[in-house]
VOGU-3710 file (C-alpha; in Angstrom, 3 decimals, decimal comma):
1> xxxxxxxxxx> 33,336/6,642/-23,475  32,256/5,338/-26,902  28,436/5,758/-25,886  28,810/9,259/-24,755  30,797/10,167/-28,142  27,834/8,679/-30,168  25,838/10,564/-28,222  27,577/13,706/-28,959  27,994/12,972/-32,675  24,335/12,422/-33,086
11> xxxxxxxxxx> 22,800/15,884/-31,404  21,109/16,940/-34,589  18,708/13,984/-33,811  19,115/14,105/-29,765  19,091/17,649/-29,491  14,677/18,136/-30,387  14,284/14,605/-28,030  16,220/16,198/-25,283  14,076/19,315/-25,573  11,038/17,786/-26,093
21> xxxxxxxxxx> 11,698/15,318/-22,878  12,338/19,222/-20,840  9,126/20,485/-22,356  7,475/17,448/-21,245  8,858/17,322/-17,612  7,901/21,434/-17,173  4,371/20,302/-18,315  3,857/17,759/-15,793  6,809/17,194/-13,527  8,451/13,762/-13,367
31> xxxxxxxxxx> 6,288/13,031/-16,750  5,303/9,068/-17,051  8,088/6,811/-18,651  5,044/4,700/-20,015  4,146/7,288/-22,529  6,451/10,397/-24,150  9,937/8,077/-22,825  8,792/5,048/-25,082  9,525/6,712/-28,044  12,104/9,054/-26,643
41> xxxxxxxxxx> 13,945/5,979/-25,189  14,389/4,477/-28,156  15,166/6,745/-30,241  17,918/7,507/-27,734  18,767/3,636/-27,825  19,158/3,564/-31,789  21,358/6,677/-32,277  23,747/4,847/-29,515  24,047/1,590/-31,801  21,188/-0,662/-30,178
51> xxxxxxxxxx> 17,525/-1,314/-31,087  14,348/-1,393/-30,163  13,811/-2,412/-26,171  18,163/-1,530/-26,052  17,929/-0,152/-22,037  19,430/3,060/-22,597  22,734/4,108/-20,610  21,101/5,679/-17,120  23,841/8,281/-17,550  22,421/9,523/-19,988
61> xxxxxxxxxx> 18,545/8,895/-18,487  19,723/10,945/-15,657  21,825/13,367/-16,961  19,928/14,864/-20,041  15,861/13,278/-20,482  13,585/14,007/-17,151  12,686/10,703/-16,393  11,699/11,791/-13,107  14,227/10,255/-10,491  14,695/12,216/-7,348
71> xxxxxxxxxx> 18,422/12,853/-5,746  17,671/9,461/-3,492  16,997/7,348/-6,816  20,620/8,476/-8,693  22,025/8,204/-5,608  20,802/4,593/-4,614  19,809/2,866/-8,151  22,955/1,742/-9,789  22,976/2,662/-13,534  22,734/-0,643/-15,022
81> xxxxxxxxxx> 19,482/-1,489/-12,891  18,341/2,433/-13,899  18,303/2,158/-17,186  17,175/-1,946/-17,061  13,487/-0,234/-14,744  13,234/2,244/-17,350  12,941/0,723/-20,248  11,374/-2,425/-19,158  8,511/0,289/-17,529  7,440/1,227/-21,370
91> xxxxxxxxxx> 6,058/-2,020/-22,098  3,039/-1,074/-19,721  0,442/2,069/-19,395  0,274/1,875/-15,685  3,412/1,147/-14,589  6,523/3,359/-13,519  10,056/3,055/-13,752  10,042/3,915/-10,110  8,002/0,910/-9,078  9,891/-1,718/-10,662
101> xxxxxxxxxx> 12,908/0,327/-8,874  11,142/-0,157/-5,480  10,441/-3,590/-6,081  14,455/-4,135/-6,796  15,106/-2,139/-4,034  12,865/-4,364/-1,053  14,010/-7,548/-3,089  17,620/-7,472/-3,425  19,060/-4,099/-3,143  19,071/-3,837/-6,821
111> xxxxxxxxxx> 20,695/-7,004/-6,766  23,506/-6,255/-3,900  22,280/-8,525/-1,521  24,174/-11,243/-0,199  21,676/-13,272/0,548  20,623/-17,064/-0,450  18,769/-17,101/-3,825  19,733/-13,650/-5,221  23,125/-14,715/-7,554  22,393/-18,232/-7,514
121> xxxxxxxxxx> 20,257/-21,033/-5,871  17,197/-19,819/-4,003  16,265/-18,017/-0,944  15,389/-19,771/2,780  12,059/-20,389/1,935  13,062/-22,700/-1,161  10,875/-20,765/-3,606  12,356/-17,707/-5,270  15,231/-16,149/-7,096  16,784/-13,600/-8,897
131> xxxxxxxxxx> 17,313/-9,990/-8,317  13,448/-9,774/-8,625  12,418/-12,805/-6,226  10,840/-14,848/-8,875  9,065/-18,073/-7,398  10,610/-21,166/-9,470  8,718/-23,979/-7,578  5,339/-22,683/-7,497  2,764/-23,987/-10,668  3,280/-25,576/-12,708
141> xxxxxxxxxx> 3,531/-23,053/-14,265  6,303/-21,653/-12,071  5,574/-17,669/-11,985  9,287/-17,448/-13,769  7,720/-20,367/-16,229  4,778/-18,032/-16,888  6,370/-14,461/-17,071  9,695/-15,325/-17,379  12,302/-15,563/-20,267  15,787/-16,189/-20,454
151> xxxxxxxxxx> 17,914/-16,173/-16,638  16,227/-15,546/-13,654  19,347/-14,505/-11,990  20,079/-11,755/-14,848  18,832/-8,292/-13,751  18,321/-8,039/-18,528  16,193/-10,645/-18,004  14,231/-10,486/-14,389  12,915/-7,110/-14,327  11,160/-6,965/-17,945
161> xxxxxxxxxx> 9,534/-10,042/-16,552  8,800/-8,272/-13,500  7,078/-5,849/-15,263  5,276/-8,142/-17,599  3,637/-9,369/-14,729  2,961/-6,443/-12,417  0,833/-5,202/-16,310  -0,592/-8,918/-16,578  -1,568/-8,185/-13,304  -3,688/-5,647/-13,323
171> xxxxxxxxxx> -1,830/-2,318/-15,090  -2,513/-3,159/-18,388  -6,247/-2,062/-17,635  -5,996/-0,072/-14,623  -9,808/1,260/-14,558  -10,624/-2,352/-14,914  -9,990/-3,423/-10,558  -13,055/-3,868/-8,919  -11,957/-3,526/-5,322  -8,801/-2,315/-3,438
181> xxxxxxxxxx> -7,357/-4,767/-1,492  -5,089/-2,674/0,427  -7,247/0,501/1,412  -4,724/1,653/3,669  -2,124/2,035/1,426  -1,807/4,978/-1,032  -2,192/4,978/-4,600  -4,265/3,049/-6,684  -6,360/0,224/-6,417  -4,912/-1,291/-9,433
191> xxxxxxxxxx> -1,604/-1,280/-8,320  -2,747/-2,677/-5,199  -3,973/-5,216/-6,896  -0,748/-5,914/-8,942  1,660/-5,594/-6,251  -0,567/-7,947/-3,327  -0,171/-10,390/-6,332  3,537/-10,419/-6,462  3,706/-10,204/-2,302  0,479/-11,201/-0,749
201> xxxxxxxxxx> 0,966/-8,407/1,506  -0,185/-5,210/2,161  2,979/-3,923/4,398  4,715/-4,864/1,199  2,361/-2,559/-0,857  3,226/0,146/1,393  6,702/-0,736/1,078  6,877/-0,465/-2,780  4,944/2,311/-3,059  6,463/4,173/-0,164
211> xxxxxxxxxx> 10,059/3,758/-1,835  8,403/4,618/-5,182  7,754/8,068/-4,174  10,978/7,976/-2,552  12,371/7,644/-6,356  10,237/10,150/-7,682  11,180/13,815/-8,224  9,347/16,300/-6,130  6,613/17,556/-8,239  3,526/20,471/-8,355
221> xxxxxxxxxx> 1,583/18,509/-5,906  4,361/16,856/-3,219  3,814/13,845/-1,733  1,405/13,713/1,464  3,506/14,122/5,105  4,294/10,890/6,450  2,581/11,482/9,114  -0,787/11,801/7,317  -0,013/8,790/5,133  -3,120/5,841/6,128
231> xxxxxxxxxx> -0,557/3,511/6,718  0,768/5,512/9,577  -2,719/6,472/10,816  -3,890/3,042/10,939  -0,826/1,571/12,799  -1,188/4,455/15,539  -5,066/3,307/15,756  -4,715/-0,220/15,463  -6,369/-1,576/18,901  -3,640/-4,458/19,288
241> xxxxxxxxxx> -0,958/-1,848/19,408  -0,375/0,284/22,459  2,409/2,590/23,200  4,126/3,224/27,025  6,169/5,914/28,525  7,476/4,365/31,787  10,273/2,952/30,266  11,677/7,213/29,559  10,751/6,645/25,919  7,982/8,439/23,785
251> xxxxxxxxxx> 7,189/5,515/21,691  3,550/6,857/20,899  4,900/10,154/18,982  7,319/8,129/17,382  4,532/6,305/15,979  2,758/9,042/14,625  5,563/10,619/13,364  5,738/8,280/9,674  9,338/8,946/10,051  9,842/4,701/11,093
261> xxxxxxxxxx> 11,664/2,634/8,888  9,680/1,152/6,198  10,847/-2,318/7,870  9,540/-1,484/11,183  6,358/0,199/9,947  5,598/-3,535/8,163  6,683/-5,492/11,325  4,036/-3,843/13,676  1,493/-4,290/10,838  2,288/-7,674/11,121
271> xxxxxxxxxx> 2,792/-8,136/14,426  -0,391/-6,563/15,481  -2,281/-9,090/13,476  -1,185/-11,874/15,479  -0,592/-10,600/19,018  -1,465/-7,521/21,062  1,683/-5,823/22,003  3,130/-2,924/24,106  5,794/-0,439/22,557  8,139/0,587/25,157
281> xxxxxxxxxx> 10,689/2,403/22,584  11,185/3,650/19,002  13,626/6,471/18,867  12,641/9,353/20,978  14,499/8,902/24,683  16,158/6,213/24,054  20,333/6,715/24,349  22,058/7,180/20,867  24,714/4,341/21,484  24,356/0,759/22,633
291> xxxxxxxxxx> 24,529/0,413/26,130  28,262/0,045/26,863  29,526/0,835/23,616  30,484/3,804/21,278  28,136/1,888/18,230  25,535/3,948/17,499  21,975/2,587/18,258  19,757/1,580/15,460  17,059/2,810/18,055  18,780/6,354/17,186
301> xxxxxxxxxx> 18,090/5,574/12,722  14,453/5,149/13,600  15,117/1,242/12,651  14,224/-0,467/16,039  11,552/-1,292/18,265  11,438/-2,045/22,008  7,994/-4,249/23,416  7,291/-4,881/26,958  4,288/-6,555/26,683  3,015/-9,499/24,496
311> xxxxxxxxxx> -0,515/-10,257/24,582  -0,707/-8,829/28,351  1,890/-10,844/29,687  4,766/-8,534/30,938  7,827/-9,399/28,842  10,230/-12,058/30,839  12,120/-15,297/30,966  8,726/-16,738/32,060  6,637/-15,545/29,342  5,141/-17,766/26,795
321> xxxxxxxxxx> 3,556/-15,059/24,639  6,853/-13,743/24,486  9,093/-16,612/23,490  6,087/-17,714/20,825  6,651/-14,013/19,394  10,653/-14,791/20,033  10,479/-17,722/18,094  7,619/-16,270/15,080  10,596/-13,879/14,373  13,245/-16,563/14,006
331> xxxxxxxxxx> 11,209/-17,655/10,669  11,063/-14,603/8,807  13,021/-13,895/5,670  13,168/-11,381/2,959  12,762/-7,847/3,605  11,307/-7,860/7,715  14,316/-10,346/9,069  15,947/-8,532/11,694  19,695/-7,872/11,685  19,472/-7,903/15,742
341> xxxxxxxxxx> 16,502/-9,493/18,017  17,609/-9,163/21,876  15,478/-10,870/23,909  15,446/-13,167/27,657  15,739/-15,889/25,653  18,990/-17,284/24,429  18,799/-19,340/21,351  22,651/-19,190/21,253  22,790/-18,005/17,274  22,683/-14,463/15,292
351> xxxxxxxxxx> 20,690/-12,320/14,775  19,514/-13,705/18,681  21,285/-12,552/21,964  20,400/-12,158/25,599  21,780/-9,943/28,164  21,024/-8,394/31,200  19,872/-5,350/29,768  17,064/-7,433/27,962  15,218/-9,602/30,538  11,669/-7,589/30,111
361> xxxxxxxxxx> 11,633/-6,194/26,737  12,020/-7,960/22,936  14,301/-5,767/20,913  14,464/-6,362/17,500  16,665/-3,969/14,872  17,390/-3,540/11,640  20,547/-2,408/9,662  21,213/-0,189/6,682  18,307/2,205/5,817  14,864/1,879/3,686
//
């Protein structure tokens, strides 16, 4: 309340900002923090009390200066973290508020996650932590030692040094990247570059820059259809990745569609790098609650995949492609671990089960959406 009062007693000053921030967005919708914001930022930031690099109060990002955030971001991006991606975005040319956001987003939830490492310790792998997934154990230098300042597990503190090193990366000279690592991906070759580095990954490079369009308000020029996006087109080409309809399901169209979960999408990039595998369901045909129960299916949010085949052997108790794939999944953490992997194989612990509706396919789900 004493912010917003400041912020009313000083509209001689705010008043040209707020109108020059409007004449800005109408120019070039969703205008780039990393220029006109910078100044209008903290400007904002002094008439509310604090100084330069003070992360101003996402109320008032969102309410009065365009700073570009679609419904999903002020819907999804608690204020705090808001205001913490937008500021620490003006320290670097290249980079946007909404990729930092992204990056928060596939790491922690903007730091909601329950999970090991996030609030305190680190995560399975015994590497990272933080809201941002800093790795304290690589080096030395550790990348927190190198980029880091201050408390890893304080969102004032990680995502500035996020975006230190996403610009130390490569967006500090963005015309300066030689080759795109991720060609599939959309966007730019120097944010490839900078984003591989902090995942060595291109499903996560799709991932944060999927989300970050998510973020971003709808501009002249909207954002391709998912279906058209290369990711998409690659996956539904990929020739370790074949789709089946025997099962009742229309896996293949599902596919095609770029309406998967962002999870999902990564998982049969993945996947179909280390085995060849046969969809037998995604969404379309497949019954909208769990067999037996009124819970809806996760089948039914486009977050869960079916496979009857692994590397030509017909999914069963019998199958050793299968239970190697089974037992791949059981080590992944971060953003692809599944909430729910049903399989013939019963390894007697969560997120495993095995019933008799899943002796000849691997299911594997995930919950809450991305």
């Amino acid at each position: 309340m004493r912010d917003r009062a400041r912020l009313a007693g000083g509209g001689a000053l705010l008043a040209p900002l707020l109108l020059l921030g409007l004449l800005a967005g109408a120019a070039s919708p969703g205008f780039p923090v990393a220029t006109l914001p910078a100044a209008v930022g903290r400007a904002v930031a002094g008439a509310l009390g604090g100084g330069p690099g003070t992360p101003v109060p996402a109320g008032d990002l969102a309410g009065g200066l365009d700073i570009g955030a679609s419904e999903a971001a002020l819907a999804d991006v608690p204020s705090r973290y808001l205001a913490l991606y937008v500021t620490a975005a003006e320290a670097c040319p290249a980079l946007t508020w909404q990729v930092l956001a992204a990056i928060g987003k596939v790491e922690s939830d903007h730091g909601r996650s329950s999970a090991p490492g996030v609030l305190s310790g680190v995560n399975r792998f015994g590497c990272c932590a933080g809201p941002m997934q800093f790795n304290l154990r690589n080096g030395p230098p550790s990348t927190w030692d190198t980029w880091g300042r201050g408390n890893v597990y304080d969102p004032a503190d990680a995502v500035p040094a996020a975006a230190r090193k996403l610009c130390g990366d490569g967006l500090a000279q963005p015309h300066a990247a030689a080759r795109d690592p991720c060609r599939q991906v959309l966007g730019s070759a120097a944010l490839h570059v900078a984003l591989k580095r902090y995942n060595n990954a291109c499903w996560y490079v799709h991932e944060i820059v999927t989300l970050a369009q998510r973020y971003t308000a709808a501009g002249r020029t909207p954002a391709p259809a998912p279906s058209s996006d290369p990711f998409v087109v690659a996956l539904v080409h990929h020739p370790h990745l074949t789709t089946t309809r025997s099962h009742g399901c229309d896996p293949a169209a599902d596919l095609a569609s770029g309406k998967l979960d962002l999870r999902v999408q990564s998982l049969l990039a993945v996947l179909a790098e280390r085995h060849t595998i046969r969809l037998s369901c995604l969404r379309t045909g497949h019954s909208h609650y769990v067999n037996g129960t009124h819970r809806v299916s996760n089948h039914t949010r486009w977050r869960a995949l079916d496979i009857d085949r692994v590397d030509g052997q017909p999914v069963s108790a019998r199958s050793t492609a299968a239970r190697a794939l089974v037992g791949w999944l059981d080590g992944l953490e971060g953003p692809l671990r599944p909430v729910e992997i049903g399989s013939p194989f019963d390894l007697g612990r969560r997120p495993y089960f095995s019933d008799e509706g899943h002796q000849h396919h691997i299911h594997v789900g995930y919950g809450s959406e991305r």
